[in-house]
PyMOL commands that place a pseudoatom at each C-alpha (Angstrom):
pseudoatom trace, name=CA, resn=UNK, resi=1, chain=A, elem=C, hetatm=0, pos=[-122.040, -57.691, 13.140]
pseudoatom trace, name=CA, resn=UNK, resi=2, chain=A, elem=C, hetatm=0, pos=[-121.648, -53.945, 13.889]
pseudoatom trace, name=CA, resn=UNK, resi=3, chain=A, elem=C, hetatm=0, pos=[-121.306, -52.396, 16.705]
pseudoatom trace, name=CA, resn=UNK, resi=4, chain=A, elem=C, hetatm=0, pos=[-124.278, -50.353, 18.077]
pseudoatom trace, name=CA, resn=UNK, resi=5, chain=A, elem=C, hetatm=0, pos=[-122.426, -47.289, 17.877]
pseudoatom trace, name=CA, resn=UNK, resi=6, chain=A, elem=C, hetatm=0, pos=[-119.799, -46.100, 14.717]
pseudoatom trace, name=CA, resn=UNK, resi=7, chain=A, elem=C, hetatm=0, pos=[-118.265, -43.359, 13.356]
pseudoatom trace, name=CA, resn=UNK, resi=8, chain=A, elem=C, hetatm=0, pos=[-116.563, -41.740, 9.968]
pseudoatom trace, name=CA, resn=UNK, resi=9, chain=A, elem=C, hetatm=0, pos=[-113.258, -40.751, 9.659]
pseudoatom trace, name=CA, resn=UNK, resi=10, chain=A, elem=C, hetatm=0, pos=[-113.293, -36.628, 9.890]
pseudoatom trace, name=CA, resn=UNK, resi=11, chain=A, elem=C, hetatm=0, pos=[-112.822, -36.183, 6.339]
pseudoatom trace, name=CA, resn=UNK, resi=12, chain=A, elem=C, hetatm=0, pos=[-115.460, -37.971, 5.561]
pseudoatom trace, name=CA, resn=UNK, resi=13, chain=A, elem=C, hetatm=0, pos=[-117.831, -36.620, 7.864]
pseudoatom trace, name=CA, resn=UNK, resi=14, chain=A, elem=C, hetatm=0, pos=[-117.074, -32.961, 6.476]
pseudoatom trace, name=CA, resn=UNK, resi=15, chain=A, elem=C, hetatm=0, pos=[-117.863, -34.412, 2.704]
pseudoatom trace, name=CA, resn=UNK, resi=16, chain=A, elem=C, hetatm=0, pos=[-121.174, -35.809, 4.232]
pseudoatom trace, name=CA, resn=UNK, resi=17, chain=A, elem=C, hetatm=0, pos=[-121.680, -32.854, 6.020]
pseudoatom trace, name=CA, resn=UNK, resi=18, chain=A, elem=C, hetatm=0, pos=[-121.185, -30.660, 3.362]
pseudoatom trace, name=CA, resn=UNK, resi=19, chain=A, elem=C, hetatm=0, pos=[-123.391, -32.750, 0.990]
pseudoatom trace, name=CA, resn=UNK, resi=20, chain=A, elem=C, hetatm=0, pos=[-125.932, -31.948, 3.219]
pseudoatom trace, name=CA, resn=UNK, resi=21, chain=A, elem=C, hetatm=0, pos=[-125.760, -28.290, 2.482]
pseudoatom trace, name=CA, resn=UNK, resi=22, chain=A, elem=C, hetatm=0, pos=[-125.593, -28.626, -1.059]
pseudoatom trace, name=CA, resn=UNK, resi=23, chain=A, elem=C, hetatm=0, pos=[-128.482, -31.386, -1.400]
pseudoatom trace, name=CA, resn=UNK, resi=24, chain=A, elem=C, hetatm=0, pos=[-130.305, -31.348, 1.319]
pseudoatom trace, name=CA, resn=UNK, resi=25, chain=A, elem=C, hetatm=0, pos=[-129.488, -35.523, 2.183]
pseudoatom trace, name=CA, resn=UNK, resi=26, chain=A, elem=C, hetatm=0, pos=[-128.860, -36.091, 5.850]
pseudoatom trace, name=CA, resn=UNK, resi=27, chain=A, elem=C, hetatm=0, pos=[-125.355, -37.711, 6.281]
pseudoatom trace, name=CA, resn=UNK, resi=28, chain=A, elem=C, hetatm=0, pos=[-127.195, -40.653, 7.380]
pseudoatom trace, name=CA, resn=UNK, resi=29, chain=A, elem=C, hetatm=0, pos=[-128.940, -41.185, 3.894]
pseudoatom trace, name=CA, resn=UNK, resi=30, chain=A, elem=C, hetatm=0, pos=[-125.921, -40.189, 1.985]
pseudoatom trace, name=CA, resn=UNK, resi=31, chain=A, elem=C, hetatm=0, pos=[-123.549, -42.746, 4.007]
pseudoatom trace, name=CA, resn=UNK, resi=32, chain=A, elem=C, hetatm=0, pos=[-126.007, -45.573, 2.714]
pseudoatom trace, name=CA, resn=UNK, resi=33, chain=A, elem=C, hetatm=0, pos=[-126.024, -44.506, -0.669]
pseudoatom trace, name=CA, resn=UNK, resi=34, chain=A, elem=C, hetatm=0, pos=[-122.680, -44.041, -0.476]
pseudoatom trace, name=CA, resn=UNK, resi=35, chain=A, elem=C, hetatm=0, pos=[-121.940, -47.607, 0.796]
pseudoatom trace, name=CA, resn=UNK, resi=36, chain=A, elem=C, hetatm=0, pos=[-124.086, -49.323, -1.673]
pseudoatom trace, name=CA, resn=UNK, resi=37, chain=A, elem=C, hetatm=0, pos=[-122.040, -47.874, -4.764]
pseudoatom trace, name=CA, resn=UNK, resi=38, chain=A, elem=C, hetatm=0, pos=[-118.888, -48.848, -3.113]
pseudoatom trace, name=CA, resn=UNK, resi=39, chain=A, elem=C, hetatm=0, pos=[-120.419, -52.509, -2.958]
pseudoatom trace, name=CA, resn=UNK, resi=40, chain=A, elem=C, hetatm=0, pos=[-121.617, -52.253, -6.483]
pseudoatom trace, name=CA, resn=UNK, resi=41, chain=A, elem=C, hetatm=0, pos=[-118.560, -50.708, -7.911]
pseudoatom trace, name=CA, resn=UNK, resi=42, chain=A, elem=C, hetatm=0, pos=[-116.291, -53.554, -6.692]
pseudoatom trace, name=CA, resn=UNK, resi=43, chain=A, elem=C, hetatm=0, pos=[-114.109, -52.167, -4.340]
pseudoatom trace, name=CA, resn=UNK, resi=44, chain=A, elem=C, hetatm=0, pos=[-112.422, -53.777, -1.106]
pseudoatom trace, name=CA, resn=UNK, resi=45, chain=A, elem=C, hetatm=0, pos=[-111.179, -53.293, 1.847]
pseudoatom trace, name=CA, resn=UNK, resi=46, chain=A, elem=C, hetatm=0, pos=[-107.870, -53.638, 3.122]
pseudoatom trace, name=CA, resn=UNK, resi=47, chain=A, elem=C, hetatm=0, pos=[-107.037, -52.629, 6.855]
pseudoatom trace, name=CA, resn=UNK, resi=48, chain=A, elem=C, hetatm=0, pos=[-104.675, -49.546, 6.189]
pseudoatom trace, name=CA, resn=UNK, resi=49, chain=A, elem=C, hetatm=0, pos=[-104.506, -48.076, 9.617]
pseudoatom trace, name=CA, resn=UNK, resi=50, chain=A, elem=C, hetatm=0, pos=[-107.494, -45.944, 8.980]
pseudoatom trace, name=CA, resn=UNK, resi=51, chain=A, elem=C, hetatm=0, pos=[-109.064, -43.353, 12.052]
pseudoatom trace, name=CA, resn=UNK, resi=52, chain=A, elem=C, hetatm=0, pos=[-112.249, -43.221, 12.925]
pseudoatom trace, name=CA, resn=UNK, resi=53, chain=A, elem=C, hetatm=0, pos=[-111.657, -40.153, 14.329]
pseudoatom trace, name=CA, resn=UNK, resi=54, chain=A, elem=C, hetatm=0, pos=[-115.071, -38.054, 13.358]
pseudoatom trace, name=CA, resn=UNK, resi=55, chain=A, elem=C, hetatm=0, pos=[-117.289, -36.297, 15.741]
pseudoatom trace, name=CA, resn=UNK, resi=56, chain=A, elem=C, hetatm=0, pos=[-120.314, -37.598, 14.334]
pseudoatom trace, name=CA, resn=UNK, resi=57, chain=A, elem=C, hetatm=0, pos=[-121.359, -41.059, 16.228]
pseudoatom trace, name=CA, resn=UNK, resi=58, chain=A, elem=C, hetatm=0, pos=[-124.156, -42.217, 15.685]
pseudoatom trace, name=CA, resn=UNK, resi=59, chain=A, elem=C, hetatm=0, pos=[-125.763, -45.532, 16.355]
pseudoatom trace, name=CA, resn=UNK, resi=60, chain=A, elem=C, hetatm=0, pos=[-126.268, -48.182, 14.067]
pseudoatom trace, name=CA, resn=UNK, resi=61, chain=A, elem=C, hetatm=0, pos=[-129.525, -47.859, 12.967]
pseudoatom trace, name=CA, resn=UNK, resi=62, chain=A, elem=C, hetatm=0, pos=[-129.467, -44.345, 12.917]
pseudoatom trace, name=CA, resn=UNK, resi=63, chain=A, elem=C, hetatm=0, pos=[-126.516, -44.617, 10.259]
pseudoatom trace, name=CA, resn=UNK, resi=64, chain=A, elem=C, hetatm=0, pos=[-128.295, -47.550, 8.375]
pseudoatom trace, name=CA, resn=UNK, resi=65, chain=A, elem=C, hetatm=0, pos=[-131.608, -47.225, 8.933]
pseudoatom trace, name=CA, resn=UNK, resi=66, chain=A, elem=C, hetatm=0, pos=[-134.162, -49.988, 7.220]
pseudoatom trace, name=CA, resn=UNK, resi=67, chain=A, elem=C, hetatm=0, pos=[-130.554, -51.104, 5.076]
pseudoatom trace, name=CA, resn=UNK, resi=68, chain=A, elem=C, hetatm=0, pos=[-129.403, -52.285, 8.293]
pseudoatom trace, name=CA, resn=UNK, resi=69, chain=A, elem=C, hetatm=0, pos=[-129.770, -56.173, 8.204]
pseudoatom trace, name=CA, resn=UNK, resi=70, chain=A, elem=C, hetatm=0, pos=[-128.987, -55.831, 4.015]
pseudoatom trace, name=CA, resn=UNK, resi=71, chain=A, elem=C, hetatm=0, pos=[-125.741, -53.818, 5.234]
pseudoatom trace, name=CA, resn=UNK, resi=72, chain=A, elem=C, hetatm=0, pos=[-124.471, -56.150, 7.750]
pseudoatom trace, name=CA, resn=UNK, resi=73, chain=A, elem=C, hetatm=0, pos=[-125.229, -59.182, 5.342]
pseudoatom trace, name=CA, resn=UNK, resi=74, chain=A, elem=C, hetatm=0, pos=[-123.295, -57.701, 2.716]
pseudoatom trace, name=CA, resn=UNK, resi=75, chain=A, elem=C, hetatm=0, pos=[-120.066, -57.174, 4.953]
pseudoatom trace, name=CA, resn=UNK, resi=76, chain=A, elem=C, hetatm=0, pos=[-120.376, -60.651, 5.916]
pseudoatom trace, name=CA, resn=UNK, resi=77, chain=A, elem=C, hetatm=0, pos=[-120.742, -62.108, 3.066]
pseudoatom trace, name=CA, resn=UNK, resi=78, chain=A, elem=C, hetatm=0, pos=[-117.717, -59.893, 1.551]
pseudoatom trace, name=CA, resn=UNK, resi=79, chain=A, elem=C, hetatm=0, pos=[-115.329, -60.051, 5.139]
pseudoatom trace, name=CA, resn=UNK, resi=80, chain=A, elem=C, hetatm=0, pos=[-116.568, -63.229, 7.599]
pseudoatom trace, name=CA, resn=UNK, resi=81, chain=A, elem=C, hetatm=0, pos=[-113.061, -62.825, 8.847]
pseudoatom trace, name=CA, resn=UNK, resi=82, chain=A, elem=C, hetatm=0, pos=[-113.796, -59.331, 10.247]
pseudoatom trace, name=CA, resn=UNK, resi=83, chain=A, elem=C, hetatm=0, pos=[-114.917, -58.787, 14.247]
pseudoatom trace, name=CA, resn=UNK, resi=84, chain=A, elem=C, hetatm=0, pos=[-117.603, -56.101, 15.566]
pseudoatom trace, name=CA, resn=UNK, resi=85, chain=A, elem=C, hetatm=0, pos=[-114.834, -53.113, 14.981]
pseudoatom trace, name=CA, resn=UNK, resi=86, chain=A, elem=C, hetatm=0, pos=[-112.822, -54.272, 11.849]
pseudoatom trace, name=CA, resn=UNK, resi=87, chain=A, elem=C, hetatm=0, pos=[-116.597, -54.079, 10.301]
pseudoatom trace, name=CA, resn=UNK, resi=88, chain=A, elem=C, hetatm=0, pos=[-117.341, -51.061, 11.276]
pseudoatom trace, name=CA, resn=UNK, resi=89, chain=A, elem=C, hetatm=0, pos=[-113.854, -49.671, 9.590]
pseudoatom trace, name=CA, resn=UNK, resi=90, chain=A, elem=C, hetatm=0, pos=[-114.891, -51.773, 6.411]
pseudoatom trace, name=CA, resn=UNK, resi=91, chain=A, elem=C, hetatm=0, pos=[-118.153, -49.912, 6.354]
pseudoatom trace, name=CA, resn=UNK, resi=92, chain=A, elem=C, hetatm=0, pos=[-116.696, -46.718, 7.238]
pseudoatom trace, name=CA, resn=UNK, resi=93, chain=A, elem=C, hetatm=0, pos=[-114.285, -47.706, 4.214]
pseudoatom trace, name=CA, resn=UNK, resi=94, chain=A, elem=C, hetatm=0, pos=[-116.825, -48.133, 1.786]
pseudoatom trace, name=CA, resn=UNK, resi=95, chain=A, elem=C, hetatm=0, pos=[-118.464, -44.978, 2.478]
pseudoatom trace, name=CA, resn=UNK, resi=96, chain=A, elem=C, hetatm=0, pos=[-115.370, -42.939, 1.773]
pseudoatom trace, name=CA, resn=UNK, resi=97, chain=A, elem=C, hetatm=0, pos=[-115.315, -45.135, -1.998]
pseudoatom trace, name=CA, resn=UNK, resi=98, chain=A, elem=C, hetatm=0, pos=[-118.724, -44.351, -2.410]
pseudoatom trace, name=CA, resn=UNK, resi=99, chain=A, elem=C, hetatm=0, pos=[-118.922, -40.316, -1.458]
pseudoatom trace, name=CA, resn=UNK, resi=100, chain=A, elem=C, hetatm=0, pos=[-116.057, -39.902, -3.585]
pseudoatom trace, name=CA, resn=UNK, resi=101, chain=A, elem=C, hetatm=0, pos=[-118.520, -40.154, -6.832]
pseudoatom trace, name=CA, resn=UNK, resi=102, chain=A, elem=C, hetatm=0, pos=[-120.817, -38.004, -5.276]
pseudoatom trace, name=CA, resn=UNK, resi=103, chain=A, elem=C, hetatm=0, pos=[-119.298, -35.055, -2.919]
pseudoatom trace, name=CA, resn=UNK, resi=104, chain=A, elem=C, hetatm=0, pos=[-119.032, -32.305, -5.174]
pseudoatom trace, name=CA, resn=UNK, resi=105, chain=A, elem=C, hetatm=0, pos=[-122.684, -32.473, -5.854]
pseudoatom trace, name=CA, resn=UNK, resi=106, chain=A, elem=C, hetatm=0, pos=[-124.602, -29.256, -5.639]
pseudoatom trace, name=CA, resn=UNK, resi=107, chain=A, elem=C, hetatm=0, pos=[-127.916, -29.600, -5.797]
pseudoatom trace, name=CA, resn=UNK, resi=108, chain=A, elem=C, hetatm=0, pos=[-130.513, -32.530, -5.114]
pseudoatom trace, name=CA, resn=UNK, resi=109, chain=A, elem=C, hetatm=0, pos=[-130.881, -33.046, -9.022]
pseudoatom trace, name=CA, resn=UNK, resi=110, chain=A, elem=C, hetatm=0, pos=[-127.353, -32.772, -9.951]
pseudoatom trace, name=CA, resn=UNK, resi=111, chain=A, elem=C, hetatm=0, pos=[-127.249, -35.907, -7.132]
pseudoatom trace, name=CA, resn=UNK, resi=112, chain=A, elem=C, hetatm=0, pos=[-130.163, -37.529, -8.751]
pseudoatom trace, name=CA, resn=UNK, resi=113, chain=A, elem=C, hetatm=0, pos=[-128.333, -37.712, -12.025]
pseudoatom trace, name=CA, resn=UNK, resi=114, chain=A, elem=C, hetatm=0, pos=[-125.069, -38.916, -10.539]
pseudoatom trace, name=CA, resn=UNK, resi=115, chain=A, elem=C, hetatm=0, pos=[-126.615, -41.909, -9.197]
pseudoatom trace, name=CA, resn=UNK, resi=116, chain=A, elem=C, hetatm=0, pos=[-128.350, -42.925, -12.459]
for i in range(1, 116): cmd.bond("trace and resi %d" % i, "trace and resi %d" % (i + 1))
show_as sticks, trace
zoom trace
């Protein structure tokens, strides 16, 4: 389970941040997407030391919204090892995978096609 309140790393937060300018997607929104195409594409986490050292905290279902229950299953199902706070890093993981195939979008439609 997650905890009710999480955080990005600061990197991450500015790619989120900046996606917003570009697109117009609320880092909340883009953090989800984000997520899901790290689940879809495969990759896994590995506890590497990572900081959750971002400004932006948010609670949970602020950052998940109505994926929350279909989020939390997922890390389960893929970590049932992991406590409250190693989840939240293998989230916060995942979204860094995920943004990384759509940052450098700059508009809403250039986005749109990206996640075709």
């Amino acid at each position: 389970m997650l905890p009710n309140r999480m955080n990005l790393p600061k990197q991450v937060e500015e790619q989120l941040k900046r996606l917003k300018q570009y697109t117009g997607v609320t880092p909340n929104v883009a953090a989800r997407i984000a997520f899901f195409r790290s689940i879809e594409s495969g990759f896994r986490y590995h506890d590497d030391g990572r900081k959750l050292d971002g400004a932006l905290v948010l609670d949970k279902v602020t950052w998940l919204g109505e994926t929350s229950q279909v989020t939390e299953l997922m890390l389960q199902l893929e970590y049932p090892e992991l406590d409250d706070k190693e989840s939240m890093k293998a989230w916060s993981a995942h979204v860094e995978d995920g943004i990384s195939s759509i940052r450098s979008s700059k508009s809403i439609v250039e986005l749109s096609v990206r996640l075709v």
